[in-house]
N, C-alpha and C positions, 0 to 999 in steps of 0.2 A: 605744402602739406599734401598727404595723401588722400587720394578719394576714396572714400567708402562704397561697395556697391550695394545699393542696396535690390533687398528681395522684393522681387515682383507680385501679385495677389494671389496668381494664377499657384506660384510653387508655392507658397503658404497653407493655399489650402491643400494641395499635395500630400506636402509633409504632415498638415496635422491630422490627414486621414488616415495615414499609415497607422497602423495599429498591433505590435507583434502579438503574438498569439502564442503567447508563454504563461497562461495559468497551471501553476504546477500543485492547485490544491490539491485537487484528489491524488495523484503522486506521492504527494509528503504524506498525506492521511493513511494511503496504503505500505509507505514504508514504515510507518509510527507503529499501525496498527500490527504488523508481521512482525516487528520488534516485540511489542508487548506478549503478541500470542506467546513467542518463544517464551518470554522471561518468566509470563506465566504457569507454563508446561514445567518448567524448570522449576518452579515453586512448588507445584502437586495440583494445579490446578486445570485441567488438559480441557474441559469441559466449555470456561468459557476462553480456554484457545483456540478449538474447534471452529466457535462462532467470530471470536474476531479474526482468525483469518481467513473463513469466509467472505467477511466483511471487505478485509483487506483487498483478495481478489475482485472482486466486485467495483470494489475502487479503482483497481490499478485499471479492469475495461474498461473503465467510463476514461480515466488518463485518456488511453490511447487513441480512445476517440475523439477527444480533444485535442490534444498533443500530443505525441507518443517523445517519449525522451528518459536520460537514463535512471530518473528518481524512478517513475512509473514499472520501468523493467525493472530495479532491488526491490521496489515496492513486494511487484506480481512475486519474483525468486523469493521472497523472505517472507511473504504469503502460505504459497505453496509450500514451502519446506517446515513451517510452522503447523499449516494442518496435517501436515504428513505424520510428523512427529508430535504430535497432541492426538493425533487418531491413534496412532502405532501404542501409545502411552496409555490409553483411554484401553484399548482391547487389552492392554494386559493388567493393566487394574481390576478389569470385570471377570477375565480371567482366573486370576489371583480369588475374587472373590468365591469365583463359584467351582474353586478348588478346594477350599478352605470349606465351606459349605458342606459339601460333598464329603470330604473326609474324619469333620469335627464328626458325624454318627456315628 
């Protein structure tokens, strides 16, 4: 029969203090949340687009400070491109409105 080797105390505790450092919460929350901005810009609702991809940004820094990896970067990208286009969306609403304003007298 074969001998088994076995593990010494010393590598045990080794190994079980290894610890990766893969929390990808905030990452996933700021890719969730730059999704949603978008979907909701695209509804007519740009307002709290505005705010959740603020939010999303905000998330995706704290990512990076913990882990930087590529959820955390779509996260920031689909952030940023959400408050872009929910601002852009937002000014021409207001736009609109106080065009309309203006020339109903």
């Amino acid at each position: 029969m074969a001998k088994v080797k076995s593990i010494s105390k010393k590598s045990k505790k080794s190994i079980s203090k290894v610890k990766p450092n893969t929390a990808n919460g905030m990452g996933v929350s700021s890719l969730v949340l730059g999704i949603i901005s978008l979907f909701l810009t695209v509804l007519g609702i740009p307002i709290i687009g505005i705010i959740l991809g603020i939010l999303g940004i905000i998330f995706s820094k704290k990512q990076k400070k913990i882990f930087p990896n590529g959820i955390q970067q779509a996260g920031y990208i689909t952030s940023i491109v959400s408050l872009v286009i929910s601002s852009i969306y937002s000014v021409f609403i207001i736009l609109i409105i106080l065009i309309s304003v203006l020339f109903i007298k």
